[in-house]
C-alpha positions as CSV (number, residue, x, y, z in Angstrom):
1,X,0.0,0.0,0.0
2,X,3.3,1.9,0.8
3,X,4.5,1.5,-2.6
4,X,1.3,2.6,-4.2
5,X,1.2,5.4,-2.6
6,X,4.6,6.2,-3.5
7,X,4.1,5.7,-7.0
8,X,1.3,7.5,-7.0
9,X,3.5,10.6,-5.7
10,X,6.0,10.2,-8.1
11,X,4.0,9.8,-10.7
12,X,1.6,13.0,-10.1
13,X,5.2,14.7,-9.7
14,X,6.4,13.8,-13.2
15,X,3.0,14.5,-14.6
16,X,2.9,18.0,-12.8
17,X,6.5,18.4,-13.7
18,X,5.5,17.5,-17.7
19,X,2.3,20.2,-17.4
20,X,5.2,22.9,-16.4
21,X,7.3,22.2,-19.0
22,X,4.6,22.6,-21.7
23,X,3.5,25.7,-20.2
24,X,7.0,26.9,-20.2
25,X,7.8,25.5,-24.0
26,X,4.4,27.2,-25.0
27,X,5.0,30.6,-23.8
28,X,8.6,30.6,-25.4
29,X,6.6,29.2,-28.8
30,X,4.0,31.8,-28.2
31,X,6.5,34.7,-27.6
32,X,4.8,38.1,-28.8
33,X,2.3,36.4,-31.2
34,X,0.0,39.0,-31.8
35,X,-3.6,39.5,-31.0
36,X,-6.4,39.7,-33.2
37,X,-8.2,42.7,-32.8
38,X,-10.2,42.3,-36.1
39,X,-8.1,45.5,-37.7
40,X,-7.4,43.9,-40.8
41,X,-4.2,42.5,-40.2
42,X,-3.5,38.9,-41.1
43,X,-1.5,36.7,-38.3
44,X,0.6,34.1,-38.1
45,X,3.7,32.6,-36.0
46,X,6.4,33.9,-36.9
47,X,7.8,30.3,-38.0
48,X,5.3,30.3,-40.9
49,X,6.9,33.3,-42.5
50,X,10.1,32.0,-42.1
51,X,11.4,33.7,-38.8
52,X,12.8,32.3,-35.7
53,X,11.6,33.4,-32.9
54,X,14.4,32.6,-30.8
55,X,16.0,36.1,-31.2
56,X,13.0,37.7,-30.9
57,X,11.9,35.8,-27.3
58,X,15.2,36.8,-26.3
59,X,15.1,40.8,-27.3
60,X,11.9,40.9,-25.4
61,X,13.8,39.2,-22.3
62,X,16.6,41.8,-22.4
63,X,13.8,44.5,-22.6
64,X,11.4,43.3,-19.7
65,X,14.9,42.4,-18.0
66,X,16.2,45.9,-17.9
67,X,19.4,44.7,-19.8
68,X,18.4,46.2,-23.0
69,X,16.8,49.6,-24.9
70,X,13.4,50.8,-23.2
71,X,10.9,50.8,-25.6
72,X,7.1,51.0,-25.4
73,X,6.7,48.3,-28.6
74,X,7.9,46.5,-31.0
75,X,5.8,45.6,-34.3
76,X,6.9,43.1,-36.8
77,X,5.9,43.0,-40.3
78,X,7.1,39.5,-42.2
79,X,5.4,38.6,-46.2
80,X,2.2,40.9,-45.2
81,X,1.4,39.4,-42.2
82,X,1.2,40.3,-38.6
83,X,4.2,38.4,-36.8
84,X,5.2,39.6,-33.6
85,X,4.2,42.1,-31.4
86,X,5.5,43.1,-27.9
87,X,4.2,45.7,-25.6
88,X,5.6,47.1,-22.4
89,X,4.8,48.6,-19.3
90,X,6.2,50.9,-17.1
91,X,5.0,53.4,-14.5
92,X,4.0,56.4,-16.9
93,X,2.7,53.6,-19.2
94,X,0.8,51.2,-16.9
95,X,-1.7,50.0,-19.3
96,X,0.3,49.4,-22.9
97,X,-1.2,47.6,-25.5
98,X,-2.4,47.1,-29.1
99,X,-5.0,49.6,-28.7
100,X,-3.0,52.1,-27.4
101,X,-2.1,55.3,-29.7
102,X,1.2,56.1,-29.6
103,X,2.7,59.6,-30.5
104,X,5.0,59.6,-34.0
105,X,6.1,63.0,-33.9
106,X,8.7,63.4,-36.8
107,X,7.2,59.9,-38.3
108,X,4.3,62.3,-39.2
109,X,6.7,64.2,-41.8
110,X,6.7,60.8,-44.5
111,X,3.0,60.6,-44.0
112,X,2.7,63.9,-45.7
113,X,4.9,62.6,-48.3
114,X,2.3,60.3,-49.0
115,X,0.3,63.0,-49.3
116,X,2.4,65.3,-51.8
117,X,1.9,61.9,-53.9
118,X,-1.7,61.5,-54.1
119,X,-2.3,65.0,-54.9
120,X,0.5,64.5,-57.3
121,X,-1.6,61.5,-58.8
122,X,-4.5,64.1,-58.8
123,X,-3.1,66.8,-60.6
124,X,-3.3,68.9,-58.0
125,X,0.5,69.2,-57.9
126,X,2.0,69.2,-61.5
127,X,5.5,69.8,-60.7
128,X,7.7,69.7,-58.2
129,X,10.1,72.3,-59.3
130,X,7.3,75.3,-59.2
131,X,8.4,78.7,-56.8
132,X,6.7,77.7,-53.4
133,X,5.8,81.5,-53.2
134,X,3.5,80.6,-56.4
135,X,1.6,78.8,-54.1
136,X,1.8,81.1,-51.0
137,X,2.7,84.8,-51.9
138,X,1.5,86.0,-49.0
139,X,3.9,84.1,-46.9
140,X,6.5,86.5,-45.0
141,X,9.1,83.4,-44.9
142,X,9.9,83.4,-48.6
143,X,10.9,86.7,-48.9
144,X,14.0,87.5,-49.1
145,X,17.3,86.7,-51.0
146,X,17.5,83.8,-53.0
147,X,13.6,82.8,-50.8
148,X,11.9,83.2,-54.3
149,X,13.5,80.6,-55.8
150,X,12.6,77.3,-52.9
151,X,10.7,75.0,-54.9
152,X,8.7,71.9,-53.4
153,X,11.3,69.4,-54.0
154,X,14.0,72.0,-52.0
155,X,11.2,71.6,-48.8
156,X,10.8,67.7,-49.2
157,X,14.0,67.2,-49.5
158,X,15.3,69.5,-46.5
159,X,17.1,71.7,-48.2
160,X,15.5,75.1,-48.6
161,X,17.9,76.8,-46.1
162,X,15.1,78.5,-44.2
163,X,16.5,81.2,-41.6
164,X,20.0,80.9,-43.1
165,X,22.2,82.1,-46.0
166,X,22.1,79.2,-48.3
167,X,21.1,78.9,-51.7
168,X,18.2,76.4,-51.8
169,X,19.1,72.5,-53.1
170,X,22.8,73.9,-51.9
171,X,22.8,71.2,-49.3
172,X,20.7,69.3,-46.5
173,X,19.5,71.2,-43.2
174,X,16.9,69.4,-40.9
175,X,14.4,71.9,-40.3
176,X,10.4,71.1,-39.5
177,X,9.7,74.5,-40.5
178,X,10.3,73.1,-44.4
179,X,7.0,70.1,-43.8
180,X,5.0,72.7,-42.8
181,X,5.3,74.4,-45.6
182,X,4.3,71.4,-47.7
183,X,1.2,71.1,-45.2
184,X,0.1,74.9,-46.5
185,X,1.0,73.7,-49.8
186,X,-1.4,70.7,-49.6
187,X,-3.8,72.8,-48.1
188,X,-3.9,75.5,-50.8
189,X,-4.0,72.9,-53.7
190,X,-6.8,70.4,-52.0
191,X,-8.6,73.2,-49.6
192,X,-8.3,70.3,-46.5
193,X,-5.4,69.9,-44.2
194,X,-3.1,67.2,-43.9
195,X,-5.6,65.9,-41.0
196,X,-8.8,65.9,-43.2
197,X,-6.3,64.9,-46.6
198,X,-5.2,61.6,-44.6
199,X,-8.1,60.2,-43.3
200,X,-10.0,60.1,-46.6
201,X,-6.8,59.4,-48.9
202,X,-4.6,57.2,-46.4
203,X,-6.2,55.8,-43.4
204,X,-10.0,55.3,-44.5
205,X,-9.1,52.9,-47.2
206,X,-5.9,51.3,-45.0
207,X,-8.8,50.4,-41.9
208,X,-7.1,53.4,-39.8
209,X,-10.1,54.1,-37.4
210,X,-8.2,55.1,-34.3
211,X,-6.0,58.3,-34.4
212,X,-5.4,61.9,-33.1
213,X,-3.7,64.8,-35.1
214,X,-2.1,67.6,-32.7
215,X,-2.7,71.3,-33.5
216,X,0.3,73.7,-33.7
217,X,0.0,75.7,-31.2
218,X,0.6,79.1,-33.0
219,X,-2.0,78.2,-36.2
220,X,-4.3,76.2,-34.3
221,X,-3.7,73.6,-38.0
222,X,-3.0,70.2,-37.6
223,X,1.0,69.7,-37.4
224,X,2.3,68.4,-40.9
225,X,6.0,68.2,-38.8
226,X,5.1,66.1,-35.9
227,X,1.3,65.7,-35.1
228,X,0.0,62.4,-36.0
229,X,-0.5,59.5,-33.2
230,X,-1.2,55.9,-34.5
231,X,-1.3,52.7,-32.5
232,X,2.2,51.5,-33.7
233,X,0.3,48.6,-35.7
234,X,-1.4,51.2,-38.3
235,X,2.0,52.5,-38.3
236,X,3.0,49.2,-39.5
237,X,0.0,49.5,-42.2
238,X,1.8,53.3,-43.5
239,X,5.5,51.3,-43.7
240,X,3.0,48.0,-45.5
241,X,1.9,50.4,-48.0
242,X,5.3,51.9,-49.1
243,X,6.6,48.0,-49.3
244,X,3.4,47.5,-51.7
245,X,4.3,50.4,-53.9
246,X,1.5,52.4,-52.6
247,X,-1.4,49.8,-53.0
248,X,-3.5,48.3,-50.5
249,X,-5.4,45.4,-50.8
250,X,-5.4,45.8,-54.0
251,X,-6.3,49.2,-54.7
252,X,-3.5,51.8,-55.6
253,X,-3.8,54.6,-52.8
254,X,-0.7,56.8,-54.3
255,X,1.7,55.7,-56.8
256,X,3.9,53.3,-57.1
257,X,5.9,56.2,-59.3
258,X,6.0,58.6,-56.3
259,X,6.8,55.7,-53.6
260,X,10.0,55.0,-55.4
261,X,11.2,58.2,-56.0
262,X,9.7,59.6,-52.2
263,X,12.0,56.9,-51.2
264,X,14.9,56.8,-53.0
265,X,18.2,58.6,-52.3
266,X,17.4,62.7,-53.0
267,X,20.4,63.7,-51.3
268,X,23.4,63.6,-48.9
269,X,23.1,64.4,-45.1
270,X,24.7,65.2,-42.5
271,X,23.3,64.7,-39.1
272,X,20.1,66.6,-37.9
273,X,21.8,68.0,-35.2
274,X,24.7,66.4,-32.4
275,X,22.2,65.7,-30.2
276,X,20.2,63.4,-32.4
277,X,21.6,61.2,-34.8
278,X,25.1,59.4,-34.6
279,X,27.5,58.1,-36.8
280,X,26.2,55.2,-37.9
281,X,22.3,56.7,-38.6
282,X,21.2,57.2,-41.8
283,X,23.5,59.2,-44.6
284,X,20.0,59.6,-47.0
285,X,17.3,61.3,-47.7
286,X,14.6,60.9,-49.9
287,X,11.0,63.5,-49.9
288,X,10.7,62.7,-45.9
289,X,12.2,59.5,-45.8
290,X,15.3,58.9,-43.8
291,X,17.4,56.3,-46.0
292,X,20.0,53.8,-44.9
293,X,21.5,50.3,-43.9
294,X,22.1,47.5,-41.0
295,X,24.4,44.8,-41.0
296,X,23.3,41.4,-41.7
297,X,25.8,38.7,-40.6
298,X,28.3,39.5,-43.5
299,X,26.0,41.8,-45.6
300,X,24.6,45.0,-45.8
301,X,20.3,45.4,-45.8
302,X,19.2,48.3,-47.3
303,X,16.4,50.2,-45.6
304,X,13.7,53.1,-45.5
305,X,12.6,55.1,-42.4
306,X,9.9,57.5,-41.2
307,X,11.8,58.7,-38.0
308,X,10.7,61.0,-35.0
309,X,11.5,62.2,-31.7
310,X,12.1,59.4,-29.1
311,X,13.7,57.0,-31.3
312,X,9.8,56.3,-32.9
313,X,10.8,54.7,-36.1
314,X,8.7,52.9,-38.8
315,X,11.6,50.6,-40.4
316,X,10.6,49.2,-44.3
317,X,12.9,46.3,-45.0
318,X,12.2,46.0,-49.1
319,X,15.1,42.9,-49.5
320,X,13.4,40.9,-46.3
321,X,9.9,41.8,-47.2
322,X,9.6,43.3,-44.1
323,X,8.1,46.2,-42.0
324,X,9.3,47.2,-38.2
325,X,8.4,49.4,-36.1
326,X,9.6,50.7,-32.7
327,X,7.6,53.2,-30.1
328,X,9.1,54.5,-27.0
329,X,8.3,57.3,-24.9
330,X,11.0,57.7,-22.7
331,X,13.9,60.1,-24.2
332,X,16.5,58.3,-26.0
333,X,19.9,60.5,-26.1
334,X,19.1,60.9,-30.1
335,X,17.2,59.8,-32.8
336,X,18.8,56.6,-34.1
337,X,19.7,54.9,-30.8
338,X,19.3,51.6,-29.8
339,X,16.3,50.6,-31.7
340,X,19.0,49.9,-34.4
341,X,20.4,47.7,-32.4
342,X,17.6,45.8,-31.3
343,X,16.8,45.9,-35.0
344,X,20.6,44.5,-35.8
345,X,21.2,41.8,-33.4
346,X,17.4,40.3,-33.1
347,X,15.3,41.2,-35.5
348,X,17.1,40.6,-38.6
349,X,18.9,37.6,-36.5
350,X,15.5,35.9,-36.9
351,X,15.8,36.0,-40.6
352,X,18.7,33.6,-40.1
353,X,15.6,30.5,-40.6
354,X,15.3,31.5,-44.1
């Protein structure tokens, strides 16, 4: 009777001990699946779109752990499909989650491109290389030596040398001052702002129900330089579209004509400023698109960015076929640090499975 009790014991321990282990293997196979929250995004493992998770259970380790970047969320983008998604708490963000918006700031500047596209497709822009004081002579800002001659492409290529003494398209000067003037621009050509302009252009047909556009303080007009707040999986659905070429479930939203050329290499920078961008950030710019590349065990991956304050960063990975985004609302010492690293040594680490 002895002995069947004992067995009894050890067997209930080795089943108990068997439960524990598939919990534990679960959760590790489960790691940042996401959620369906029936906003049009298709979902798999990221196993079925040739990822390992591995990497990508172990970045969100290092970042619960305190060992690595603090970020609000990570979004991951693989063949289309909704991979991987990890959100984070912490005491000025207790409740964090897929529904939660999440401020773009500077992100909100390649949106606008988008814009400057479709009303390119309309006709409501027919060239880029038209005097910006054609379109806004009463505008105190392009008066002034060589003011007259900033044309469109100078402002979306931040190079109109606004408040200094360079000749526009002379060279590359980070200034939010030059996407507000492309927000006026859009506003004179389509009579909406770039508020009203993207929810019936951009986010109606992309399923984007669930955002907020901040007023500049001064105009009391949406922000065209740093407004717009999306939960960081319709900012995945702005860096989807760009992969597409502009469409969207099958339907073209802007051109696959102006993606390529919004996105291409437009010319040389420097960085912002000290204080924002290193070294190793982005040497390219396209019309509000940040441009530039991450090492891949012994190759380089070419990539596009719409970038903003706080390290927010929507990554497009055209070779991978894949779209990233990072949110984080805690001040990182400038604007390319460490999401690129968490991108560099986990994200594309997972690609390894292909």
């Amino acid at each position: 009777m002895r002995a069947w009790s004992f067995f009894n014991a050890v067997f209930s321990a080795f089943t108990l001990s068997l439960t524990g282990a598939h919990i534990a293997l679960g959760a590790a196979s489960n790691c940042g699946i996401p959620s369906d929250i029936d906003d049009g995004w298709a979902i798999t493992s990221p196993e079925k779109q040739g990822l390992n998770s591995t990497p990508l259970c172990t970045m969100a380790d290092g970042i619960t752990g305190g060992t690595l970047a603090n970020v609000d969320s990570i979004v991951v983008v693989r063949h289309g499909v909704l991979v991987y998604e990890r959100y984070f708490n912490y005491p000025q963000l207790p409740e964090n989650d897929a529904t939660t918006r999440h401020r773009g700031y500077s992100m909100t500047k390649s949106v606008v491109s988008l814009l400057v596209g479709i009303a390119m497709d309309r006709g409501l822009i027919k060239d880029l290389d038209a005097p910006i004081v054609s379109y806004l002579p009463e505008d105190a800002s392009l008066r002034g030596p060589d003011k007259h001659r900033i044309t469109l492409r100078h402002l979306l290529m931040m190079s109109a040398g606004l408040g200094s003494d360079r000749s526009p398209g002379a060279s590359f000067k980070y200034d939010s001052r030059e996407t507000e003037l492309i927000g006026a621009v859009l506003r004179q050509v389509t009579g909406k702002n770039v508020e009203e302009l993207a929810q019936e252009s951009i986010f109606a047909p992309l399923g984007i129900n669930d955002f907020e556009w901040h007023k500049d303080a001064s105009s009391g007009l949406p922000a065209s330089a740093r407004g717009l707040d999306l939960r960081p999986r319709d900012w995945a659905k702005i860096g989807q579209l760009v992969l597409n070429h502009g469409v969207w479930e099958g339907r073209q939203i802007v051109s696959a004509s102006w993606v390529t050329q919004s996105t291409s290499e437009q010319i040389k920078t420097g960085p912002p400023s000290a204080a924002q961008i290193e070294a190793e950030g982005p040497r390219a710019y396209g019309y509000q698109w940040w441009l530039g590349q991450s090492l891949d065990k012994d190759h380089t991956v070419q990539w596009i960015a719409a970038m903003g304050f706080n390290s927010q960063k929507t990554l497009v990975i055209p070779t991978l076929d894949m779209v990233v985004v990072f949110n984080s609302s805690r001040q990182s010492k400038n604007m390319v640090a460490p999401e690129l690293d968490l991108l560099d040594r986990y994200i594309l680490l997972a690609t390894s499975k292909d």
